[in-house]
C-alpha positions in Angstrom: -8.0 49.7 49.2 -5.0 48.6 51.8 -5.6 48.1 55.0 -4.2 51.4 55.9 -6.7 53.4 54.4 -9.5 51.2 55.3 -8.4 52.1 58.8 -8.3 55.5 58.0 -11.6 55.0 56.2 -13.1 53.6 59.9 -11.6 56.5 61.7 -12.9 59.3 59.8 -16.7 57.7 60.2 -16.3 57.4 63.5 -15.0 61.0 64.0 -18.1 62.1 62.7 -20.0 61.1 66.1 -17.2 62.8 68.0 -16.8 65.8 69.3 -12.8 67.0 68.6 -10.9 69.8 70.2 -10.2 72.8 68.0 -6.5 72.5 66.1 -6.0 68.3 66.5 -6.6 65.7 64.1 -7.2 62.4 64.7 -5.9 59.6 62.6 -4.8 55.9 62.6 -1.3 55.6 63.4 1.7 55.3 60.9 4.8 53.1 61.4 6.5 57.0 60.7 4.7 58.0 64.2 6.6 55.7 66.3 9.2 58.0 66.9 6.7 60.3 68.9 5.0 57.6 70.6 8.6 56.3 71.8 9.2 60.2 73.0 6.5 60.8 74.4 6.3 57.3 76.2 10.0 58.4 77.5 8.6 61.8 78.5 5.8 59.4 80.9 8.5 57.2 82.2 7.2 54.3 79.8 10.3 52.4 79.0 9.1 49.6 76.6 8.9 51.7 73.7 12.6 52.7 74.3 14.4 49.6 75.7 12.1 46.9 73.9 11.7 49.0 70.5 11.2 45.8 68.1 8.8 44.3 70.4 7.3 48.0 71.1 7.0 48.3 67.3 5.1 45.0 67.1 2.7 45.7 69.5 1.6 48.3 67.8 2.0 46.9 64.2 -0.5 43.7 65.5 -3.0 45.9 67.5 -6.2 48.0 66.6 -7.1 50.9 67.2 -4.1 52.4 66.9 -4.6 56.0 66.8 -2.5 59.3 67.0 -3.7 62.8 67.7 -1.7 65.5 65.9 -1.9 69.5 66.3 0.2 70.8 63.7 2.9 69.0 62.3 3.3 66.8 65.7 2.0 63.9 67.8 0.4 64.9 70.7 -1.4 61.7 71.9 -1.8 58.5 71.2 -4.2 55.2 72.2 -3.6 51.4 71.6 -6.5 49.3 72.1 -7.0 45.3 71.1 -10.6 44.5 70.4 -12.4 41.2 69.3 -14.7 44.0 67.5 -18.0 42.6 69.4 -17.9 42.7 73.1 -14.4 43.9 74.8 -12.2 46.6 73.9 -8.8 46.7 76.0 -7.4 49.6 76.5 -3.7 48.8 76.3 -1.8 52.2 75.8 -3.5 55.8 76.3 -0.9 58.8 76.4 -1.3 62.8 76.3 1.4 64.8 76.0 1.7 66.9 79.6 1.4 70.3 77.9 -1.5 69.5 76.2 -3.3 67.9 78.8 -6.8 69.4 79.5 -7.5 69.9 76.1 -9.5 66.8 75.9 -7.6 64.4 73.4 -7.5 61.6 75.9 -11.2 61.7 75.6 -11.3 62.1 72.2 -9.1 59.1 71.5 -11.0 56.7 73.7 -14.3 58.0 72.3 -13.1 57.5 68.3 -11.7 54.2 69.6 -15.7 53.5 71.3 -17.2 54.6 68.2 -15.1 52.6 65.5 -17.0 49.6 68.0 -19.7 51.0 69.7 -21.2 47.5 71.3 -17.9 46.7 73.2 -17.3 47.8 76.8 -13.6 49.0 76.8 -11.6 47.7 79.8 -8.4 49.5 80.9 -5.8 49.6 84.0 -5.1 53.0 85.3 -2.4 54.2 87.4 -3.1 56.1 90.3 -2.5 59.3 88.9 -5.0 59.0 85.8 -8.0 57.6 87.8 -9.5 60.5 88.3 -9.6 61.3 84.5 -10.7 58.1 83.8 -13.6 58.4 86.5 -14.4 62.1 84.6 -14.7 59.7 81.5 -17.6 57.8 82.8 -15.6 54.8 83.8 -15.9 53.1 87.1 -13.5 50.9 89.2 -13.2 47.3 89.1 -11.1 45.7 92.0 -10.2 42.4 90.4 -8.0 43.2 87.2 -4.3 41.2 87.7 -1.2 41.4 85.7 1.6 39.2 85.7 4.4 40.7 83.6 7.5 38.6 82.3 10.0 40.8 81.2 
């Protein structure tokens, strides 16, 4: 077995302790999904995935979980998280398409991402518009994260 389907192996155990909204599926990411992420990241105003797209690719390529949620034929969400599979989950990358927004994919992805490690605390920043999500989420504000970015 590949790593690819262990992943996907992973996944569909820990969709079995989650609850998923009627109509999406949700699966470890493909290199074929990138396209998506890059629109829908575009859609957002995220411009790594666009003007960095080697660097955008290898993020993703190096990090787990990497999950997509799909209704139909297309990607409708993602989540990229980093873990060290014990203690800390990080959050890197969390994205709903607008339209389906509501729907409760967002929680879906960062519960499957909880329950492929469920003794890590996952840590995350949040823009000021997706607080209140978060917050809905069960996650609580910490006033000391930092970034320092160098591109």
């Amino acid at each position: 077995m590949d790593n690819f389907e262990q992943q996907q192996q992973q996944v569909k155990i820990a969709l079995a302790r989650v609850q998923i909204p009627a109509g999406i599926i949700v699966r470890a990411w493909s290199e074929e999904d990138f396209l998506a992420i890059q629109r829908l990241s575009s859609a957002e105003g995220w411009t790594s995935p666009v003007r960095r797209p080697a660097d955008s690719l290898r993020a993703w390529q190096s990090s787990w979980p990497t999950l997509v949620a799909q209704k139909d034929d297309a990607v409708v969400g993602f989540v990229r998280a980093i873990t060290d599979c014990a203690i800390t989950m990080y959050i890197a990358e969390l994205l709903v398409d607008q339209h389906m927004r509501g729907a409760g994919i967002g929680r879906t992805l960062l519960e499957t991402c909880h329950q492929l490690y469920p003794t890590t605390r996952l840590d995350l920043l949040a823009a000021d518009g997706s607080r209140s999500f978060y917050e809905a989420c069960g996650y609580r504000v910490l006033h000391d994260g930092m970034r320092k970015s160098y591109v």
